[in-house]
Legacy VTK file of the C-alpha trace (Angstrom):
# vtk DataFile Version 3.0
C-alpha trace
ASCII
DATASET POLYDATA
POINTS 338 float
36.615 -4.757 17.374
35.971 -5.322 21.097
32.259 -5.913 22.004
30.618 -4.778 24.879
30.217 -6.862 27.709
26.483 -6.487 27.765
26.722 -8.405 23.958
28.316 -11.318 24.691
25.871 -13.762 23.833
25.622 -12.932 20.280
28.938 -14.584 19.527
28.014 -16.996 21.010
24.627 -17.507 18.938
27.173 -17.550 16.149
29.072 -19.858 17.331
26.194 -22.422 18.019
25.051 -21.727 14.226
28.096 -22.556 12.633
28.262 -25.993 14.968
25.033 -26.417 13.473
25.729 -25.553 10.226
29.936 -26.143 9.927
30.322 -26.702 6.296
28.055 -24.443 4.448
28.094 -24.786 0.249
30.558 -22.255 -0.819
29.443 -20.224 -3.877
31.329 -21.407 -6.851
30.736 -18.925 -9.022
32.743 -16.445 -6.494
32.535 -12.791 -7.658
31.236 -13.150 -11.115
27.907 -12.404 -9.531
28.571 -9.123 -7.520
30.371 -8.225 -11.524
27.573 -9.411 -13.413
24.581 -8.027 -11.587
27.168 -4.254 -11.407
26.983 -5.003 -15.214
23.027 -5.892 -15.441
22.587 -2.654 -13.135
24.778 -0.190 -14.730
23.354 -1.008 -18.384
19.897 -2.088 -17.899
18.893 0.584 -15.682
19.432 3.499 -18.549
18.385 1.734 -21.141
15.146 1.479 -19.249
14.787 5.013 -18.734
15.040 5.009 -22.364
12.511 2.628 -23.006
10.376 4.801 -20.532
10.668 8.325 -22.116
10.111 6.803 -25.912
7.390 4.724 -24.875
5.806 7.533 -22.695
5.737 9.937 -25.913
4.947 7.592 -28.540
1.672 6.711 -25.789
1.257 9.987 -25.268
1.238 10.293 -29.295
-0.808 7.298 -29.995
-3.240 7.046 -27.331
-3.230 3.178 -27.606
-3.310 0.895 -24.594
-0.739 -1.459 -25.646
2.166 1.301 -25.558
0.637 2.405 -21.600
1.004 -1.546 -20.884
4.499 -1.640 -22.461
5.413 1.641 -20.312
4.140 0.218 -17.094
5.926 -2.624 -17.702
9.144 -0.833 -18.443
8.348 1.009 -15.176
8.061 -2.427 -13.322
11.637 -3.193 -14.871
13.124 -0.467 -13.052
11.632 -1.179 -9.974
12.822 -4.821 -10.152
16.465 -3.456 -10.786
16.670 -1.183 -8.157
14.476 -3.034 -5.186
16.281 -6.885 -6.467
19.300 -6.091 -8.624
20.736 -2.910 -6.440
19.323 -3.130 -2.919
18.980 -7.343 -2.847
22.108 -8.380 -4.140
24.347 -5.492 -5.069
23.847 -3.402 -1.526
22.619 -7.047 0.622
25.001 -9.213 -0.809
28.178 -7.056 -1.912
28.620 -3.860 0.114
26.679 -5.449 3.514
27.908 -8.718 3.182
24.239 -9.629 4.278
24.792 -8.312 8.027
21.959 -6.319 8.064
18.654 -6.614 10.488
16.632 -9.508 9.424
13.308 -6.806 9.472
15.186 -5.415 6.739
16.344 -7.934 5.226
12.005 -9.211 5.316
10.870 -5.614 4.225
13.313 -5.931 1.280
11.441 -9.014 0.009
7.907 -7.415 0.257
9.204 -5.199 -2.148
11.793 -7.167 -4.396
8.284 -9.728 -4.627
6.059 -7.103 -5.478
7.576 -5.503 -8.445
8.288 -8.897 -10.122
4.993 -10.033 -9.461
3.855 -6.452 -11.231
5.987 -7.366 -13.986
4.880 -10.347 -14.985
1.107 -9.538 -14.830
1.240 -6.198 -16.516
2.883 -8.078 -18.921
-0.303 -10.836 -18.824
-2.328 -8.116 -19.039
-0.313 -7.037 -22.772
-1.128 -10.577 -23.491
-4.855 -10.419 -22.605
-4.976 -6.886 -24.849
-3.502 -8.138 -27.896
-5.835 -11.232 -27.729
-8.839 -8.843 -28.195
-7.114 -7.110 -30.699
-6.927 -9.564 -33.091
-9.694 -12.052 -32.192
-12.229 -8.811 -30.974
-11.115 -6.167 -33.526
-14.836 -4.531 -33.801
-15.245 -4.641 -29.886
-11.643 -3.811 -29.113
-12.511 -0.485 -29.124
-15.077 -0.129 -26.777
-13.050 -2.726 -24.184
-9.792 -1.005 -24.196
-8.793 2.626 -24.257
-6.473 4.757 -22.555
-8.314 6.141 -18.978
-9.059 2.088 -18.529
-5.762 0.655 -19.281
-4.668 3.172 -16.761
-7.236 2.019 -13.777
-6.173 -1.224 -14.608
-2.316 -0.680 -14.222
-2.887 0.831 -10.957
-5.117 -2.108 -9.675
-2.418 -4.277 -10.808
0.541 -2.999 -9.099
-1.999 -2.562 -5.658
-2.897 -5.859 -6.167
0.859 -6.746 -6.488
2.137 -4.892 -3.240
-0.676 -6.869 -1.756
0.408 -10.016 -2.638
3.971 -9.442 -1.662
3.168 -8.520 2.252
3.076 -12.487 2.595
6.272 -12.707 1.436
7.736 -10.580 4.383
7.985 -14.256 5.989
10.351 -15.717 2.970
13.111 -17.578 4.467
16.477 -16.924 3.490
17.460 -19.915 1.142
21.208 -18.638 1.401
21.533 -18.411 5.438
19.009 -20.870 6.435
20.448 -24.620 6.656
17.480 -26.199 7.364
14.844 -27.989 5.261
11.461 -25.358 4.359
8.594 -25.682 6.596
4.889 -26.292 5.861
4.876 -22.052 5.742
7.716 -22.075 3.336
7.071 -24.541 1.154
3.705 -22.552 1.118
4.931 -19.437 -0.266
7.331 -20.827 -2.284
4.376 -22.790 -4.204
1.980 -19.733 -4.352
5.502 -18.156 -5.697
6.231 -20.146 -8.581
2.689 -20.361 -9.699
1.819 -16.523 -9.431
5.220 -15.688 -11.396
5.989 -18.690 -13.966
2.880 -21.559 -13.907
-0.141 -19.258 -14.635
1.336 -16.506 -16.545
3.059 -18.945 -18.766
-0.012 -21.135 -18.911
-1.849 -17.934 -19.938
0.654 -16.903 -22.796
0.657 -20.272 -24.183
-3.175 -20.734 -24.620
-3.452 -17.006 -25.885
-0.870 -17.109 -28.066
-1.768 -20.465 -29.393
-5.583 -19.040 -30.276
-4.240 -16.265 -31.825
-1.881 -18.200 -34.428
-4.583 -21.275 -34.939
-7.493 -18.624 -36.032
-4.877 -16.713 -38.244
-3.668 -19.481 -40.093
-7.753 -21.327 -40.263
-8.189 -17.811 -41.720
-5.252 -17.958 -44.444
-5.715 -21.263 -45.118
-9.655 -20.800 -46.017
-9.648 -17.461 -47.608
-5.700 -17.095 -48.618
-5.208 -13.937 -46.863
-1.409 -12.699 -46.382
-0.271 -13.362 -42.846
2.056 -10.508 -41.219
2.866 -10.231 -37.791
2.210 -6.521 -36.760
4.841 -4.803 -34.320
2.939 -5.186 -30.743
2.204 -8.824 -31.394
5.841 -9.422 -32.621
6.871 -7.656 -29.413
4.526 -9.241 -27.093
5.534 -12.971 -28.481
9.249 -11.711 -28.284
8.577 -10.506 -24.534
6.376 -14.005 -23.542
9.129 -16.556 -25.272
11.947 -14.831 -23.440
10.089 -14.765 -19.682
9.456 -18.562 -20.372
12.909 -19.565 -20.898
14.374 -17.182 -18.544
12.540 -17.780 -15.937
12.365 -21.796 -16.511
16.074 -22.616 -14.666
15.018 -20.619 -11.445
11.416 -22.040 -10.840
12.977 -25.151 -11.356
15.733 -24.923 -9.112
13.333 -23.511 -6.166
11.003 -26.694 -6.298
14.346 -28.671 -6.040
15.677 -26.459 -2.587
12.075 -27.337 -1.535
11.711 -31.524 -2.008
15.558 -32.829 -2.913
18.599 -30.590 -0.726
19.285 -26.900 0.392
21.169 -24.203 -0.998
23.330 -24.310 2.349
23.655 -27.992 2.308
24.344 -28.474 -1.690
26.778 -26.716 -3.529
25.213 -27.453 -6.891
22.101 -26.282 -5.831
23.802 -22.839 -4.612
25.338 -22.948 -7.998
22.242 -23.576 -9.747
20.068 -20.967 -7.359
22.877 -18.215 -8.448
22.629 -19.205 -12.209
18.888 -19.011 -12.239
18.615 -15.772 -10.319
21.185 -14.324 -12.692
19.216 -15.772 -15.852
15.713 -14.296 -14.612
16.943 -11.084 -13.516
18.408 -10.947 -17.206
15.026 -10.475 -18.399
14.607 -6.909 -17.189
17.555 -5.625 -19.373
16.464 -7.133 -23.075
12.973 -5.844 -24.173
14.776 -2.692 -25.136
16.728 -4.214 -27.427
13.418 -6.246 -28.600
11.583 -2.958 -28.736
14.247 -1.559 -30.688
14.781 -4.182 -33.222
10.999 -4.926 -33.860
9.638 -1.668 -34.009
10.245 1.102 -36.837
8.266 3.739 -34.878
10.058 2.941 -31.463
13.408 3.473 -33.297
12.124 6.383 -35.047
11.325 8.048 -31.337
14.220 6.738 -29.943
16.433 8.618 -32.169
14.825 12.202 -32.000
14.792 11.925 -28.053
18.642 10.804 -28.513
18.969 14.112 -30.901
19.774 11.361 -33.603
19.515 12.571 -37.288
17.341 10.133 -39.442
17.985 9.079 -42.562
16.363 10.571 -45.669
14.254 7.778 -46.691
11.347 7.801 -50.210
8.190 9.207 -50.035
6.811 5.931 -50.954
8.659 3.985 -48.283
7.250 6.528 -45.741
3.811 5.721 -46.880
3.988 2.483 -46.672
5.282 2.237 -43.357
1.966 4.493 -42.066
-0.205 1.821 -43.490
1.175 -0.710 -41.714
0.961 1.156 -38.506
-3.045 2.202 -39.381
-3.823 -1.577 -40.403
-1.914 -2.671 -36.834
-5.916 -3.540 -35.796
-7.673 -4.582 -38.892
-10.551 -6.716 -38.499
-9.464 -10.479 -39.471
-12.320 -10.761 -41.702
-10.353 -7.852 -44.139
-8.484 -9.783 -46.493
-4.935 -8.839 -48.796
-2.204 -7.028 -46.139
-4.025 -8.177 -42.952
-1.186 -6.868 -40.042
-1.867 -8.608 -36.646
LINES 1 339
338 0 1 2 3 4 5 6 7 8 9 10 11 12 13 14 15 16 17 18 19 20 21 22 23 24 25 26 27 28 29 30 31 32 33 34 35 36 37 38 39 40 41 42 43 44 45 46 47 48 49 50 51 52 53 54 55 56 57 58 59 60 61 62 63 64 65 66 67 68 69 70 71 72 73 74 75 76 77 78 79 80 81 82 83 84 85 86 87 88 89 90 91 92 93 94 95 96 97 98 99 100 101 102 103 104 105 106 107 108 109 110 111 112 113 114 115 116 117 118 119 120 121 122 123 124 125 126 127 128 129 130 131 132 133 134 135 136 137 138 139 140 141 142 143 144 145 146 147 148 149 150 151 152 153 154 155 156 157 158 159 160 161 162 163 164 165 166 167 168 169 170 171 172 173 174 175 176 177 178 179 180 181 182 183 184 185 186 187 188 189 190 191 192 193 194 195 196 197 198 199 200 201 202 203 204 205 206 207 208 209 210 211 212 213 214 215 216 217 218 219 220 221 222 223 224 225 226 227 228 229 230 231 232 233 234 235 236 237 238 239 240 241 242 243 244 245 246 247 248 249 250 251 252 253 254 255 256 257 258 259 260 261 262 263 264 265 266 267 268 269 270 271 272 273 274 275 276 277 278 279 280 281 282 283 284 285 286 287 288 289 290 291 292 293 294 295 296 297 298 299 300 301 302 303 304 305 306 307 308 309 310 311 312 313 314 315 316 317 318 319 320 321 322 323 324 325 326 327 328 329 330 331 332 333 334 335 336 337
């Protein structure tokens, strides 16, 4: 291509850059990324949609809060896929080969950081709601119902478009060869604690209540212990964000205080392995949802046009109690479900 005299300097910009910068980590991995993240796209993206039209008629259905919470966060999936998965690394990364206006490039983040930060606090929020539940079962009630949750999803994903407009100033760790500034190392602290260190803290003391006042209440009055469907779900959803997202928060504290991703190739390698094992996360809770949850496979099958099996009356019946007793009080003893 021949440039135009008026745009000469910009090779030569280039050329200072890579005189700078003249060895740059090479990514190890190669294309398995650009296939992998194709793969994540291509199956996790339907089988969101999925998720989104069962769990939108069984709320519909139900009118509980903790299938609105599971849709929003569903929705927040999808976002994440297209806005990280598609247009950060598939379209970015694969098809642009990252030449692309660094406004864009800024404007991208804002919204790649504000559907993962929606993601993980809707899913806090789930957390929070199946607390009361089981701990509040006489007040739950009152505290959470349908035209709430709904106020409250909204305010959440505000609040998280908010909190991603800093994040229009997010350097890139793959093109920038220097160390992080005091502004970087900023964002990249309020980062990992807004999306692993206080969610995870939350889920941890929450989840640790709710299995401590269960088992002081088995222990003292021998009730039978069962995990009801939303609280399997919700422990499911928590254990797999924690370990998921582990090797990435991890690795971004190291590119902050020990060597670059442009500098190191082990840290490039270990950057691409923990973006690949976070962004995992928004492709499995419909395979949770699906192996937990009689009622979710139930809807999943008549919007699939899916015959169900011919199952006992008796069966039948006894899978209606245990959705009804879902929110027993704790104090009802024989067959509690949590």
């Amino acid at each position: 291509m021949i440039l135009p005299q008026n745009t000469t300097e910009f090779p030569q910009v280039e050329a200072e850059q890579q005189e700078k910068n003249p060895d740059p980590s090479p990514c190890v991995l190669g294309i398995i990324p650009i296939i992998y993240y194709s793969v994540l796209l291509c199956l996790g993206l339907p089988v969101n949609l999925l998720s989104a039209v069962v769990l939108s008629r069984l709320a519909s259905k139900t009118k509980k809060s903790s299938y609105i919470y599971l849709l929003a966060l569903t929705t927040s999936d999808i976002l994440t896929q297209v806005f990280i998965v598609f247009v950060g690394f598939i379209l970015q990364t694969a098809i642009l080969h990252r030449k692309v206006p660094n406004a864009f490039i800024h404007l991208v983040s804002v919204l790649e950081f504000s559907s993962n930060h929606a993601s993980i606090w809707i899913t806090v929020l789930l957390t929070i709601d199946r607390y009361l539940a089981l701990c509040y079962p006489l007040q739950y009630r009152s505290l959470s119902y349908p035209e709430r949750t709904r106020r409250i999803i909204a305010i959440v994903f505000l609040s998280s478009f908010v909190t991603g407009i800093p994040f229009y100033w997010w350097s890139d760790v793959w093109r920038d060869p220097g160390s992080p500034g005091l502004m970087d190392r900023i964002l990249k602290w309020v980062h990992c604690f807004l999306i692993y260190f206080i969610p995870c803290t939350i889920f941890l003391l929450t989840n640790t209540v709710i299995i401590c006042k269960l088992r002081k209440k088995t222990e003292s009055k021998r009730y039978h212990l069962h995990l009801g469907k939303t609280t399997a779900i919700l422990m499911g959803i928590t254990t797999v964000f924690a370990v998921l997202w582990a090797p990435r928060t991890i690795v971004i504290i190291i590119h902050m205080y020990v060597s670059s991703v442009n500098k190191d190739w082990r840290v490039h390698l270990a950057m691409d392995i923990g973006n690949m094992l976070a962004l995992l996360n928004t492709a499995v809770n419909f395979f949770l949802y699906s192996f937990v949850s009689v009622r979710f496979r139930d809807t999943l099958k008549d919007v699939l046009w899916l015959p169900r099996p011919c199952c006992p009356k008796d069966k039948k019946k006894e899978q209606n109690e245990s959705y009804s007793n879902s929110l027993k009080p704790l104090e009802i003893p024989m067959g509690t479900v949590i």
